[in-house]
C-alpha positions, 0 to 999 in steps of 0.5 A: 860040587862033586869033583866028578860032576865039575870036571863033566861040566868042564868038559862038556863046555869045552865042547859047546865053546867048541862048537861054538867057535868052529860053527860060527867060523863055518858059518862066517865063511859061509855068509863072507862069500856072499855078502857085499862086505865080507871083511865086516863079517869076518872081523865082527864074527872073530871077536865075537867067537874069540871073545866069548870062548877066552871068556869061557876058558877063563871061567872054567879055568880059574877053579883048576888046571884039570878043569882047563885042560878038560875044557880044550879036549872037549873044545878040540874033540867039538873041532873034529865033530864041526869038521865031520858035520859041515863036510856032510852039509857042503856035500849034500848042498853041493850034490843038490846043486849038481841035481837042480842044474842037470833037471834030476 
């Protein structure tokens, strides 16, 4: 494969692990704050997310350093992007509330 083309894919895995694990923490928080057994959701949810992107980091990383290190820029820059979004969804959700209370 052509070193340019794997060090793309590194990256862009980096990103999907990203969004993946950052996701899955929101969407954890999300369902703990109203599930009868929010410890069970919280544990399951970490090795689940922890398990698959440390396995993911050490598929890309076996090839290369480079290929590592690409993966955890697309996995922190993925972490920035999960952030932005989920702040617009809280808003929107938090803003519809406040409208649906007051009869707007």
């Amino acid at each position: 494969m052509n070193e340019t083309v794997s060090m793309i894919v590194a990256l862009l895995t980096g990103i999907v692990l990203g969004v993946f694990f950052f996701g899955g923490l929101w969407f954890t928080v999300k369902k703990a704050v109203v599930s009868k057994i929010p410890a069970l959701w919280i544990f399951l949810s970490f090795i689940l997310r922890i398990s698959i992107t440390l396995l993911g980091f050490y598929i890309i990383g076996v090839k290369n350093w480079q290929h590592l290190l690409l993966c955890l820029l697309g996995f922190i820059a993925a972490r920035f992007a999960v952030i932005h979004f989920t702040k617009a969804l809280d808003a929107k959700q938090v803003h519809l509330k406040k409208e649906e209370i007051h009869g707007a």
